[in-house]
C-alpha positions as CSV (number, residue, x, y, z in Angstrom):
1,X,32.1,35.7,58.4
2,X,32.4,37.5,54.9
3,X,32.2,41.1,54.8
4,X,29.7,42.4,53.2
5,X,30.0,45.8,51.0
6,X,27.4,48.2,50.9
7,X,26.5,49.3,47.2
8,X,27.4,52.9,46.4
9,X,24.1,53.9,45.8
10,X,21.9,56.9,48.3
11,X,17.9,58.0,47.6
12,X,19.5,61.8,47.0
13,X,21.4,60.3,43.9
14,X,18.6,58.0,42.8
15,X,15.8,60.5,43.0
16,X,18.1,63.4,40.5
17,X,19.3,60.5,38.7
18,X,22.5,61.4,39.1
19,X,23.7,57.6,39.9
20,X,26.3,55.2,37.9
21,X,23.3,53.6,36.2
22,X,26.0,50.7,34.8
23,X,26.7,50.4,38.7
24,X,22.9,50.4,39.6
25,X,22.3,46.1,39.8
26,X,19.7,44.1,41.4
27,X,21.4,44.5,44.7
28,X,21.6,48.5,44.3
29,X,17.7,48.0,44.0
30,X,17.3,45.9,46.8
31,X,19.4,48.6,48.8
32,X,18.1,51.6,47.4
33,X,14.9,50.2,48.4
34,X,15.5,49.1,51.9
35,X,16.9,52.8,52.2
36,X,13.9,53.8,51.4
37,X,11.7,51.8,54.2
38,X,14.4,53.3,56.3
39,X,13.2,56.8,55.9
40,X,9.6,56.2,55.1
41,X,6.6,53.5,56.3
42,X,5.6,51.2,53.3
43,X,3.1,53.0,50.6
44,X,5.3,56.5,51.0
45,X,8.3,54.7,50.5
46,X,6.8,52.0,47.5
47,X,5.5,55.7,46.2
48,X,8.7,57.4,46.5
49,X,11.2,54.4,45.4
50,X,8.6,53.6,42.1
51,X,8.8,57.4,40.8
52,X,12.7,57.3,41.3
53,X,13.1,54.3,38.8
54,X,10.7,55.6,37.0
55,X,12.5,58.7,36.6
56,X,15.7,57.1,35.9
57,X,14.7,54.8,33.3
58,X,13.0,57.2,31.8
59,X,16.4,59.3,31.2
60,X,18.0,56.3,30.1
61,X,15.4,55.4,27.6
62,X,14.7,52.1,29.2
63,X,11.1,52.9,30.2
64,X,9.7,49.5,28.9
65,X,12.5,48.0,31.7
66,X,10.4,49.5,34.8
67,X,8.1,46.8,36.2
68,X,5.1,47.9,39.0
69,X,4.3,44.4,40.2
70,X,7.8,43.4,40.7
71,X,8.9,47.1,42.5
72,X,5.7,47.0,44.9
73,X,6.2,43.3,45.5
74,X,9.5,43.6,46.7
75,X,8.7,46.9,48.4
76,X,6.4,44.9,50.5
77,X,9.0,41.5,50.8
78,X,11.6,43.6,52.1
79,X,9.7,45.3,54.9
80,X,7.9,42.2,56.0
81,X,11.4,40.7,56.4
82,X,12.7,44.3,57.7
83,X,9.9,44.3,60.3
84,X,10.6,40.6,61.6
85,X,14.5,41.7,62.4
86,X,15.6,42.5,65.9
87,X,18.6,44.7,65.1
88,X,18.2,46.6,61.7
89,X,21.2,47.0,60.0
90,X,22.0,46.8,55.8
91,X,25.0,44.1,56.7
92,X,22.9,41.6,59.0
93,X,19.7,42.5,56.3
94,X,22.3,41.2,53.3
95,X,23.6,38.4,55.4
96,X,19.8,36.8,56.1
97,X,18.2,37.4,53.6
98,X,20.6,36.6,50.5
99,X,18.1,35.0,48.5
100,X,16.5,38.3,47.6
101,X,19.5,39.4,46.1
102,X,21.2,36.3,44.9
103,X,17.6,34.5,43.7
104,X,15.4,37.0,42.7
105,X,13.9,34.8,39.9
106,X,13.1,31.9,42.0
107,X,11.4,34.4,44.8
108,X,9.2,35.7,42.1
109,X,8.9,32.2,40.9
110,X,7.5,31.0,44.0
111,X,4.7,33.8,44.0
112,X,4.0,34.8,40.6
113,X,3.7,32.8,37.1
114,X,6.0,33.5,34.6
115,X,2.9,34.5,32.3
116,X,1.4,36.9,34.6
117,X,4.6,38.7,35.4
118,X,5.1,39.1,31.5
119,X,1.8,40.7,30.8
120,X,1.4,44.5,30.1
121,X,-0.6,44.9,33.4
122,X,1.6,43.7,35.1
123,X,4.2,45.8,34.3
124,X,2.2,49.0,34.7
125,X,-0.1,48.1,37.7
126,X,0.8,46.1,41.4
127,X,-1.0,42.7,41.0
128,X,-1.4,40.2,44.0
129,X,0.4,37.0,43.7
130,X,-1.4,34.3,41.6
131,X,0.7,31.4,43.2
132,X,0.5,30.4,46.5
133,X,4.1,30.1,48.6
134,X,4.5,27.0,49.9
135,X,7.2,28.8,52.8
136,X,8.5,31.7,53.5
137,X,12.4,32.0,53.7
């Protein structure tokens, strides 16, 4: 069994931005994010993780990076999948469900087109899914 290492990352540093932003990759997300469900049931938590990025691509000048439909999707992904485990821990979490870390494209890919997750709207507003997923991993 490989270990796995948790990402440096806590909601205290991401909410004052005070976080390596160069550190702060797609797994730091999916962390920070589970931290969040942690502490809070789903629409605090989406509220609370969505103003954090917000915040802190805002103070890197990256607003146009921020995407709603993709945050509140996998807000919703990773406490389905949080819900469905017997023991909760970030390791076993990591371990079983590597896809959403290590294929994030083909998740999104398997629920959303590429030319709905391009538009404007979604980008600044949750949208539902306009594919239907033929399983869920």
């Amino acid at each position: 069994m490989n270990a796995v290492a948790t990402p440096s990352v806590s909601i205290e540093a991401l909410e004052s931005v005070s976080i390596d932003a160069e550190s702060f990759n797609h797994e730091s997300h999916v962390y920070a994010a589970w931290l969040y469900l942690e502490q809070w049931q789903l629409t605090e938590a989406t509220r609370r993780f969505s103003a954090a990025i917000r915040k802190l691509t805002k103070q890197l000048g990256a607003e146009s990076k921020y995407h709603e439909t993709i945050t509140c999707f996998y807000m919703q992904l990773i406490n389905q999948r949080r819900s469905a485990m017997q023991q909760r821990s970030w390791r076993i979490f990591r371990q079983d469900n590597t896809d959403l870390i290590e294929n994030a494209g083909t998740v999104l890919n398997r629920y959303y087109s590429k030319e709905l997750l391009a538009s404007d709207l979604a980008r600044k507003h949750f949208l539902l899914p306009d594919k239907l997923s033929s399983s869920e991993s």
